[in-house]
C-alpha positions in Angstrom: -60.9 -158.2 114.1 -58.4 -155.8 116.1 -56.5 -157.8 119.0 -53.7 -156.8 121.2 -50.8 -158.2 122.0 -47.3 -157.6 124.2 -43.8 -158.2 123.3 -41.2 -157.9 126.1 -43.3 -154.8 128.3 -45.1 -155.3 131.2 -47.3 -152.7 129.8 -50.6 -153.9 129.7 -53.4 -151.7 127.6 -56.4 -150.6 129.1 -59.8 -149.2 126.9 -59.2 -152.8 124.2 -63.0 -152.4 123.9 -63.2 -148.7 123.4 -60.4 -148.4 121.2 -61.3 -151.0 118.6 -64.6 -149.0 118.8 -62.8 -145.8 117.6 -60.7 -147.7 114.7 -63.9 -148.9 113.9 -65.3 -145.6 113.2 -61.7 -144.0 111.8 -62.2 -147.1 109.1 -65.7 -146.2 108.5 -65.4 -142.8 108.2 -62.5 -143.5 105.2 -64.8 -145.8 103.7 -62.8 -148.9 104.7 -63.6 -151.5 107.3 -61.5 -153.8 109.7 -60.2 -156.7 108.4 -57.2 -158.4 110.9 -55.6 -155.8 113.1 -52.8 -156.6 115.3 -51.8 -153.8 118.0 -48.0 -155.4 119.5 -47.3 -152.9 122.4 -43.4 -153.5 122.9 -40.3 -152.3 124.3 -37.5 -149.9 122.5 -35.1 -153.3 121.9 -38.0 -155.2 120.2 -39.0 -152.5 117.9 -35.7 -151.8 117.2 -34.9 -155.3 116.3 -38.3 -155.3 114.1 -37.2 -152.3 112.2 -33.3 -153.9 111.5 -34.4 -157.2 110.7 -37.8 -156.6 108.3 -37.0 -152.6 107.3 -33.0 -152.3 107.2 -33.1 -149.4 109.7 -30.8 -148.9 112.4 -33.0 -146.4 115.0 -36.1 -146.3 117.5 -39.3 -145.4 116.5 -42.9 -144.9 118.2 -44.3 -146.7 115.7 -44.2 -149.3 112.8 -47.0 -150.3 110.3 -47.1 -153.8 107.8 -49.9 -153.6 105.8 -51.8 -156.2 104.7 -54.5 -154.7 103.2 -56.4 -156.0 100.3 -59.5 -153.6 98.5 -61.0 -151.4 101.1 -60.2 -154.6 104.0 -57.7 -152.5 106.5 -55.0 -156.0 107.4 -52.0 -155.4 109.4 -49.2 -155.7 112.5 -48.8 -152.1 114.3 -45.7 -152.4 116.1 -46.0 -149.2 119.0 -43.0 -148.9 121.5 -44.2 -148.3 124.6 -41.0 -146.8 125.8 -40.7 -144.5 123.3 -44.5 -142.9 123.2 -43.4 -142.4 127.1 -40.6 -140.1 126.0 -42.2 -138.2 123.3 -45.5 -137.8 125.9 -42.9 -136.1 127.8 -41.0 -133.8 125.0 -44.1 -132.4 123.9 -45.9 -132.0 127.0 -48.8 -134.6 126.3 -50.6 -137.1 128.2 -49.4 -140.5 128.3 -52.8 -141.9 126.7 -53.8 -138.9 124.5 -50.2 -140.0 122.5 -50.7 -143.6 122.6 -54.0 -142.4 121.1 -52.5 -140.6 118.8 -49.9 -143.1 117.7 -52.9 -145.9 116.8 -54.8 -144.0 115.3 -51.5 -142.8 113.5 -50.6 -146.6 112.5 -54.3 -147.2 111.1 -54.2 -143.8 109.2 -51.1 -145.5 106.8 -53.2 -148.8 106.5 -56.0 -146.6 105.1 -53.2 -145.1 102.7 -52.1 -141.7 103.9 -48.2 -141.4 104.2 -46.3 -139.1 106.1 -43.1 -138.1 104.1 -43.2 -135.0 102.7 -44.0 -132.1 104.7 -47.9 -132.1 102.8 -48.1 -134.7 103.8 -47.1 -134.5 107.6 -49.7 -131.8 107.5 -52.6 -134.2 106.1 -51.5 -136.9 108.9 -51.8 -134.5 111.7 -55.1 -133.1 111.1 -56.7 -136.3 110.4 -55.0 -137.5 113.7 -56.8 -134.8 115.3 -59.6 -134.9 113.7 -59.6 -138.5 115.1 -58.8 -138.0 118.3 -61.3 -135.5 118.7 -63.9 -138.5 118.1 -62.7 -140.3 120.1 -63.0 -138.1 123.2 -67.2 -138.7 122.2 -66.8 -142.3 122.4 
């Protein structure tokens, strides 16, 4: 089950229904399936303060994935600042929702395993994001 919540933001998510629908098919198309999902839309401070207390780093981020994943069961907390998917929307000329997009389906892409720290493997994260997000524009 995928559910969505908010941690100080007044940003409330529109498409719940349509986007577990997508993640659905992203997990199916790895040959995983949903197990518990949380999507926490926050602010910068909130992330931040995630990312300090549980991960001993001292900077923003768009993004941050727990896994809880057991077998081929996709389990875990995606943490997605709001505030800062706004920004980078704006430094790379994007729409607000295509990078949101892109940063979920980003977060469910480590819970099915890929990584994103070398520059292979940058390359392997951003094609299958687009690959994704390209399926999701049929949905």
């Amino acid at each position: 089950m995928i559910q969505y919540y908010y941690e100080d933001t007044d940003f409330i998510f529109k498409g719940k229904t349509l986007c577990s629908r997508w993640l659905r098919l992203v997990a199916e198309s790895e040959i995983k399936r949903i197990g518990d999902i949380s999507v926490i839309f926050c602010s910068d401070n909130y992330i931040l303060d995630v990312n300090q207390r549980y991960l001993q780093h001292d900077y923003f981020t768009d993004i941050i994935t727990f896994d809880y994943c057991e077998g081929d069961r996709l389990s875990g907390d995606l943490f997605i600042s709001v505030e800062t998917v706004k920004e980078n929307s704006i430094e790379y000329g994007t729409d607000f929702r295509d990078e949101l997009n892109r940063v979920i389906v980003h977060g469910l892409l480590h819970l099915i395993g890929y990584d994103d720290h070398t520059e292979e493997e940058i390359a392997v994260m951003r094609k299958k994001e687009d690959y994704y997000l390209s399926l999701r524009e049929l949905l």
